[in-house]
N, C-alpha and C positions, 0 to 999 in steps of 0.2 A: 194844583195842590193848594187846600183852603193854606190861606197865612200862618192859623193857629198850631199849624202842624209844623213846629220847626227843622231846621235842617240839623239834622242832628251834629253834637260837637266831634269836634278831630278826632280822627279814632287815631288811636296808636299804633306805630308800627308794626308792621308782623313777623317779630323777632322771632328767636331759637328760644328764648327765655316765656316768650307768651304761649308760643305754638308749639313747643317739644314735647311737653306730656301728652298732652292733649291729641297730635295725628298722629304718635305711638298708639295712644288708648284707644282712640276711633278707628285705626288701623285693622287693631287688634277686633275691636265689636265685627267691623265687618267682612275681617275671616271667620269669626264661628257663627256669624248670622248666614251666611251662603253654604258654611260646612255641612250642614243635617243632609241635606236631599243629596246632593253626592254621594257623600256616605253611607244612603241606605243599602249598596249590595257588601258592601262590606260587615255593614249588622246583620245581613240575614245572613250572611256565611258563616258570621261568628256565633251567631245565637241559636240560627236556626229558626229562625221567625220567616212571617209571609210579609208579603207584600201589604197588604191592609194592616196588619198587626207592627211595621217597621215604621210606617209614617205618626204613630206616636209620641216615640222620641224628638222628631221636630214640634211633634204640638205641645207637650210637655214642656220645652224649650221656650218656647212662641210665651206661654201661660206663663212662666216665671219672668220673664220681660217683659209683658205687659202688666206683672200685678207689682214690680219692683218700685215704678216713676214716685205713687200716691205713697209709698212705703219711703221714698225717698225725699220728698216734700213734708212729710213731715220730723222727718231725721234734721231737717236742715232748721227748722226751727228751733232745735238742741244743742245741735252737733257741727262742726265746721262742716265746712266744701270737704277739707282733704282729707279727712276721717272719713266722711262719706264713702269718697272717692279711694279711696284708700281701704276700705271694707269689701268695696264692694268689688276690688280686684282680686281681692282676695279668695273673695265666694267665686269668680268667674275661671282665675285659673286653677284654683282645686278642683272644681265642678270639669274640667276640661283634661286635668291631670286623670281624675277616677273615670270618666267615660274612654280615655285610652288604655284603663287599664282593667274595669271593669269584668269580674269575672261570670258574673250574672246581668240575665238582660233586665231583671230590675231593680237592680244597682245602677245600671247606666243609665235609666230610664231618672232615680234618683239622680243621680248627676246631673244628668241634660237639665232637669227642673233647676239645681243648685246654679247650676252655670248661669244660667238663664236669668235667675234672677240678679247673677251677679251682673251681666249684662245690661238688664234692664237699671240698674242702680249707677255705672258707670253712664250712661247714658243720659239719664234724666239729672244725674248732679250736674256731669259736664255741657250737656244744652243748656241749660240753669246758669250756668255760670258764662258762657261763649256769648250767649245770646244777649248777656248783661254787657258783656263788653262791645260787642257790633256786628253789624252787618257781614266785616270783611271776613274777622275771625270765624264765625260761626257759619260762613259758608265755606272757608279751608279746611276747617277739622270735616265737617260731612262729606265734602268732596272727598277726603284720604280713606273714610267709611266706606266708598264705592270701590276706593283701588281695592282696598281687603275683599270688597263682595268679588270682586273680577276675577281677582288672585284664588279666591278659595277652591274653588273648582280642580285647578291645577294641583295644589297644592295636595287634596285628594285622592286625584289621579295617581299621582306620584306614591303615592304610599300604596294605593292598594292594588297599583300594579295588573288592572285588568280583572281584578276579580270578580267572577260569579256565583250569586244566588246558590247556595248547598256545597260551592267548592271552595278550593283554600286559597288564602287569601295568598297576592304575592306581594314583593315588599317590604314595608315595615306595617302594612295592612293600617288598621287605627290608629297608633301609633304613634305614624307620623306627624296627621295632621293637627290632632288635637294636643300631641304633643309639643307641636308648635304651640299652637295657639294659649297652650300654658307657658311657654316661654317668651313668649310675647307678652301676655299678662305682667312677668315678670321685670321684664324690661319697663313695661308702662310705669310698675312700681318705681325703678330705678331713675326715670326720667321724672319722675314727681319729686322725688325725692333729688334730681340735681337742678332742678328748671323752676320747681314751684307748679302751684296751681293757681290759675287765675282766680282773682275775688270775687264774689259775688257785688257787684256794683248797687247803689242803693238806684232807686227809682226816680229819674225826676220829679218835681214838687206837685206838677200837677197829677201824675199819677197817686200821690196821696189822695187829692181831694176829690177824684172820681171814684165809684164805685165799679170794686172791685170786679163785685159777682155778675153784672151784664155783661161787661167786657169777656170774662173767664167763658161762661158759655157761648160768647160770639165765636168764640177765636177756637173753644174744643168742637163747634160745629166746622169753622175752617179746615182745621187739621182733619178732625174727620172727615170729611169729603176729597179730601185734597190727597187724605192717603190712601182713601179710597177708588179715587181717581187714577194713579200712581200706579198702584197692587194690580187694580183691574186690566189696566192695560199694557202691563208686561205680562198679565198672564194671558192675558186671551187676543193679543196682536196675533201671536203666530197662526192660532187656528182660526181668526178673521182671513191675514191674509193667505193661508193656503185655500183658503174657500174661493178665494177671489185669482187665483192659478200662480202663485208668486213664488217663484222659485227657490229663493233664499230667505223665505221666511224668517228662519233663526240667525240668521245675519241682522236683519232689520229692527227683531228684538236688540240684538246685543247693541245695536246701535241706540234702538232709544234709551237705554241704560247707560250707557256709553254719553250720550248727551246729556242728561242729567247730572253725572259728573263735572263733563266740560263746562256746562252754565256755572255749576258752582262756582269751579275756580277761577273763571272768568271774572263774577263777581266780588269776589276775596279778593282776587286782584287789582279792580277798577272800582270799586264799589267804596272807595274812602268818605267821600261826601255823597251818596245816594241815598234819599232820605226810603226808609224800609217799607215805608206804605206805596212809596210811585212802584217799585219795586214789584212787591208780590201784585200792584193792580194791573202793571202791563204785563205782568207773566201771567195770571189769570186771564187777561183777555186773549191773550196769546196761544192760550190750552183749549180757545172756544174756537179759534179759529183752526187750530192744528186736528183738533177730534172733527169738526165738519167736513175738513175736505179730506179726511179718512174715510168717509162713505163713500165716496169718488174711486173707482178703481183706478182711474188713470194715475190720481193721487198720490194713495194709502201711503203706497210706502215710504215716501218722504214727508208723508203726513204726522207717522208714528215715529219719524226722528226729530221734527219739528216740534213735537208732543211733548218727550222728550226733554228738550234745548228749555222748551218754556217751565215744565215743571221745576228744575235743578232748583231755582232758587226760593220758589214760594216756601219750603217748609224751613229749614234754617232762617231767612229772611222774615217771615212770619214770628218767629220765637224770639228773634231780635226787635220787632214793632211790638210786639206785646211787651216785651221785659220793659221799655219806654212806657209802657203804660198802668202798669201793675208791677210789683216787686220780684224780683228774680227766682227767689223761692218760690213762688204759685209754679213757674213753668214745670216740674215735672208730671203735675197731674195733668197737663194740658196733652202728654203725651198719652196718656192712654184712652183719649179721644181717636186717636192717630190709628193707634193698635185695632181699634174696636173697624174703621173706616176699612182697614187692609183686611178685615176678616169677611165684612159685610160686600163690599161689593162684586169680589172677584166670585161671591156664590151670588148674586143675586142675574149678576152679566152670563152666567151658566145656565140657570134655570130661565132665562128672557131668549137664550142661544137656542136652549131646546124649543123652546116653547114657538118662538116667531122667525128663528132663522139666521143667518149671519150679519145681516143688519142689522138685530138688535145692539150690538157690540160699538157701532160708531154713534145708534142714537140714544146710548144710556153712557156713553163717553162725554159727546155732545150737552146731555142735559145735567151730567155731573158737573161741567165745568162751567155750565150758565149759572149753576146755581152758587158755585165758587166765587164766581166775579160775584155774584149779588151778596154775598155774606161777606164778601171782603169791603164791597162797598159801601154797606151797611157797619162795618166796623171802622171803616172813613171816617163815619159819620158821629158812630159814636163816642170815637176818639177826640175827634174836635169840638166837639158839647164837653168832653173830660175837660180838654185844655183851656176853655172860657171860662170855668167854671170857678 
């Protein structure tokens, strides 16, 4: 670790006072981020829509929290964190209340967009702001992001009771989930309102006197890759490894999502003095070596939970090394670097799938993740030319 890279100061405990809004709110993001796809046979029952025509509503969704972060980077130059933050739950569980109750399918289509951006605005405040305070913080609220992704599912199931496509739902059908997921919202609100929100932290000195704009595109080509990295390979582990005769395919997914969580809170946990660059560099390295011996059938499958274990921390941990280096307000637009990665790769490993075979899948894993180590290393680099400076 060059010297000029300090070890960052004490972070503060991880009180009920720091952390209560905040894994309520993240909670909350990541039941209605896993909610859409579940709930497609319940929109087409209730609509009457097809199969091509239902997966809209997630994209619609997807489009309003990706266009939210830059819409909330600049809010924040005006407007406090909690107004923000505070606004933006507002959009998320109205958008959440009307797609439960939505009497037309584009009305709900409307909503899913409104949710979504409320989503995308709670997200980009609060990484903004977690990643201003550390390492540990801003890997515990993501981490609680992943129990909501786990939970949603369930959550789903439960309401719509089994239903199928042209028949009626059983249940509380839509209802339930999204009806949650607006009382959730509302909870979020209640926990801001007893807990506080964390501040935006100012940037250390030396982040002043570097420029800005290298560093902002070093670290949006990070995130991009990295959640391109990410996306790609929970979507197309399963159909790698049933090519390769693996039985529990979807076991081995859940798992490497499953690890992803666990790294988190492993480092929220232990992560007090871990300075954020050794961090995402040996997690990086780690995803070069977990994607290689994924081409290995002997491997795979402990490869793509290894995979996994090493990503958890690179993208929170990452958010946290930048807010060190640039002002905390920049991070939201950093995030739809991130959005843009999760769209791009998992089409790009599909059309490489058809095109050259199952192989393709560990060696555009393999050279996404080289190329991560090299953009993180290269952000090393440019960080420590910031701090001499």
């Amino acid at each position: 670790m060059p010297e000029s890279l300090p070890l960052p100061a004490a972070a503060p405990p991880l009180t009920l006072a720091l952390l209560g809004a905040g894994t309520v709110s993240f909670f909350t993001l990541g039941v209605l981020q896993a909610a859409y796809g579940p709930a497609f046979p319940g929109f087409q029952a209730r609509y009457g829509v097809g199969l091509g025509e239902v997966a809209l509503i997630a994209s619609l969704h997807f489009l309003g929290s990706a266009a939210a972060p830059p819409i909330v980077g600049l809010l924040l130059t005006r407007l406090s964190l909690r107004r923000v933050v505070v606004g933006s739950l507002i959009l998320l569980g109205g958008g959440a209340l009307l797609v439960a109750a939505a009497p037309l399918w584009g009305v709900a289509l409307a909503a899913a967009l409104l949710a979504g951006l409320g989503l995308g605005g709670v997200s980009g405040a609060l990484n903004a702001a977690y990643a201003s305070v550390g390492t540990r913080a801003i890997n515990v609220v993501n981490s609680v992001f992943g129990v909501g992704s786990m939970l949603a599912p369930l959550i789903v199931a439960a309401g719509l009771g089994g239903s199928a496509p042209g028949g009626p739902t059983g249940g509380l059908g839509l209802a339930l989930p999204f009806g949650v997921i607006a009382a959730l919202s509302a909870l979020s609100l209640l926990a801001a309102g007893r807990w506080g929100l964390p501040a935006l932290a100012p940037p250390p000195r030396m982040a002043g006197e570097a420029r800005p704009g290298p560093l902002l595109v070093l670290f949006a080509a990070i995130l991009l890759t990295y959640v391109g990295l990410e996306v790609g390979a929970g979507a197309w582990a399963g159909k790698y490894l049933s090519t390769l005769g693996v039985q529990n395919a979807a076991v081995v997914v859940s798992a490497f999502w499953g690890g992803i969580t666990v790294s988190r809170v492993l480092v929220g946990l232990m992560g007090a003095r871990l300075v954020p660059a050794r961090v995402v560099s040996a997690s990086a390295f780690l995803t070069v070596l977990a994607a290689a011996l994924s081409a290995l059938p002997g491997f795979a499958s402990p490869a793509f939970v290894l995979l996994g274990l090493a990503c958890g921390p690179i993208f929170p941990t990452a958010l946290a090394w930048v807010a060190q280096l640039v002002p905390a307000r920049l991070v939201p637009f950093l995030l739809v670097a991130g959005s843009t990665g999760g769209i791009v790769m998992p089409a790009l490993i599909g059309w490489a799938f058809a095109a050259w075979g199952p192989g393709a899948v560990p060696g555009i894993l393999t050279g996404g993740a080289a190329l991560l180590c090299a953009l993180v290393l290269l952000a090393w680099r440019l960080g420590r030319r910031g701090a001499q400076s």
